[in-house]
N, C-alpha and C positions, 0 to 999 in steps of 0.2 A: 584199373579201368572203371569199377564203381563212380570212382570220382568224377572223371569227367563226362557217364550216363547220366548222372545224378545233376549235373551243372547243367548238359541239356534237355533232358528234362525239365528243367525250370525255367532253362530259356526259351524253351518251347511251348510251356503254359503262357510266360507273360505275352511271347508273339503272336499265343494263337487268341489271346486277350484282344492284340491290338488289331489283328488283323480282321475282327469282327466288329470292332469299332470301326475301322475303316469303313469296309462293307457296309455299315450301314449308314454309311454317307456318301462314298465315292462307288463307282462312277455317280451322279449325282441324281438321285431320284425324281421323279414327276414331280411330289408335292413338298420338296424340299425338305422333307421331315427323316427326321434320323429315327433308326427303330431302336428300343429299349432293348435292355439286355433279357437277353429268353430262351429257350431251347437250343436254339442254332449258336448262340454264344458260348453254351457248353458242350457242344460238340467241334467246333472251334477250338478251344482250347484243347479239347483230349488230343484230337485229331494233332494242333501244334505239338502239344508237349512230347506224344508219343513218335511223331516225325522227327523231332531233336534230338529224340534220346536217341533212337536207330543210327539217326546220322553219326552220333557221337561213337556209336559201339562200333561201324561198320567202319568210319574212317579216324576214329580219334588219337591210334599208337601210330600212323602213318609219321613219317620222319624221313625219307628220300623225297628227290626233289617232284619226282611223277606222282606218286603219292599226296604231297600238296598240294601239287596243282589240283589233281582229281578232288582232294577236299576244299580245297577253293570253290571247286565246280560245283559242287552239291551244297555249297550255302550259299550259292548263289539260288538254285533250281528249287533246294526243300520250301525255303521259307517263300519263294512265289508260290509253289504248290497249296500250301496253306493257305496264300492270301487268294487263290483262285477257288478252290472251297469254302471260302467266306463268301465270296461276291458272290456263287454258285447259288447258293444254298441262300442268300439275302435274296436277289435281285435277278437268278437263272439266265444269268452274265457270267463269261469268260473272258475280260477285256483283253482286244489287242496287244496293249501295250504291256500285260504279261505274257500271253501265249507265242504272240509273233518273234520275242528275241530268242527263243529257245530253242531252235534250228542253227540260227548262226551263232548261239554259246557252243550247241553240239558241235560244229565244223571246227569251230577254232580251238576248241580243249582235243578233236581229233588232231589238227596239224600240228600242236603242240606236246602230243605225245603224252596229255594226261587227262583224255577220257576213258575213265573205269571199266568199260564196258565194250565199246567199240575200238579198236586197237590195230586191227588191221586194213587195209587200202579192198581186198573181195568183203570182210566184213561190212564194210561203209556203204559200198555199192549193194550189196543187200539190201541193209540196212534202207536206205533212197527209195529202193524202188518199195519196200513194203510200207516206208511212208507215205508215200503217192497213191499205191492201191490200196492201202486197207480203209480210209480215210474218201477216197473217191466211192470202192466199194460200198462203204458204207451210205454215202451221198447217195449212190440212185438206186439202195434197196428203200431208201427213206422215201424215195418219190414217190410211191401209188399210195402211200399211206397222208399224202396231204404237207403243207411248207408248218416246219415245226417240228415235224418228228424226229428231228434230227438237228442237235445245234451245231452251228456251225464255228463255233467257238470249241467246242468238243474234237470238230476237226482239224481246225488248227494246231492244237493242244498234241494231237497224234499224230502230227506231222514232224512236228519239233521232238516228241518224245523218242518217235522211230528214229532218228538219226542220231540223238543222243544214246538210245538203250541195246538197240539192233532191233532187227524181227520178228525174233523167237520171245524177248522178252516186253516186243509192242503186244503181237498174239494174248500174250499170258495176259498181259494190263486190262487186255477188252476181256479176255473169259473171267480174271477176277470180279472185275467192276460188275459184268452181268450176272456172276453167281448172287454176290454181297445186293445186288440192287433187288434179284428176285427174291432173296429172304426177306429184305425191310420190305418189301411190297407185302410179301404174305402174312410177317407179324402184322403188319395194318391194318391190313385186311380184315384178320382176326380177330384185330383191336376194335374195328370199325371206325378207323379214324380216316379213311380216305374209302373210296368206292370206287368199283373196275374202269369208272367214268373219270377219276382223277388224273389228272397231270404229273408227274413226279420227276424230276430232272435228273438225267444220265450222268451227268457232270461230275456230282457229289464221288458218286460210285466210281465214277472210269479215275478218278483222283487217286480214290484210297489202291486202287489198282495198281496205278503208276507208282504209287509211292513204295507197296507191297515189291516191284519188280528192282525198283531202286535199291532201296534200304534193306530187305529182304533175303529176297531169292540170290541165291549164291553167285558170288561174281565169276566163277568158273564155269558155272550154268550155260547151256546153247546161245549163241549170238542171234 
């Protein structure tokens, strides 16, 4: 099994390469100018190579037909995820046209009997309704606080992922993302590279979260 962590791994550095190339030119910026390679570029990469290698170790011996499909699924899912933490973390953009198909991947890998995670017809229904409220919820705790504090790309993103993951493992995705975001805030802090007044996008965070409940957290775990 070495072998093919090892392969993705690598295929995961070169796409987390590109995928920050991309981002720094697509969706297309104000002043048309593409950004050099820099920090966000090797975090990009780690972030890729380390989502390929998981993907590899989590689905790589699969060999029945559910099984493939379910890894069909996830190289379809990882390497958007990657490229949605690029755009994040450039441009604190979620585009559409990665977040929005990831609702109807989750329905149609469920009727086809090879979503990993969601499996049953009361799990699914679950699953719906904690897309809908955790994601709304979130929407008008964000209101007294002013338009912003809340992307709405973000909510998208948890929309699609509830019906792909279930409930219990959307839950986990926000408490990860919030733990991992409030440590980078305090080493910063402490760094003095940002100040209580700064901006810092949720995205990045609720990413590594989602990826954590994906790749991670045991597929036998709570729905």
């Amino acid at each position: 099994m070495t072998g093919p962590i090892l392969l993705g791994a690598l295929a995961g550095l070169g796409w987390g390469f590109a995928a920050d190339r991309i981002a720094a030119r697509w969706p297309a910026h104000d002043d048309r100018a593409a950004r050099a390679v820099d920090w966000r570029t090797l975090a990009v990469v780690a972030v890729g190579g380390l989502a390929v290698a998981l993907l590899a170790a989590r689905f790589g011996e699969t060999t029945d037909a559910s099984g493939l499909g379910a890894r069909l699924v996830m190289v379809v899912i990882v390497p958007a995820l990657v490229l949605l933490f690029a755009t994040d973390l450039d441009q604190r953009l979620l585009p559409d046209v990665l977040t929005l198909p990831i609702g109807p991947i989750a329905l149609l890998a469920f009727a086809a009997g090879v979503n990993p995670y969601v499996r049953q017809p009361d799990q699914l229904a679950i699953a719906a309704g904690a897309a809908i409220a955790l994601p709304l919820g979130m929407f008008l705790l964000s209101i007294p606080f002013g338009r912003g504090a809340i992307g709405i790309g973000d909510l998208k993103l948890l929309f699609g992922i509830g019906l792909l993951s279930g409930a219990w493992r959307l839950l986990a995705a926000l408490i990860v993302g919030a733990v991992v975001a409030a440590a980078v805030i305090v080493v910063l802090l402490a760094g003095r590279r940002i100040t209580l007044r700064s901006y810092v996008p949720y995205g990045p965070f609720l990413i590594l979260g989602v990826m954590w409940i994906l790749l991670v957290l045991p597929l036998d775990a709570p729905m």
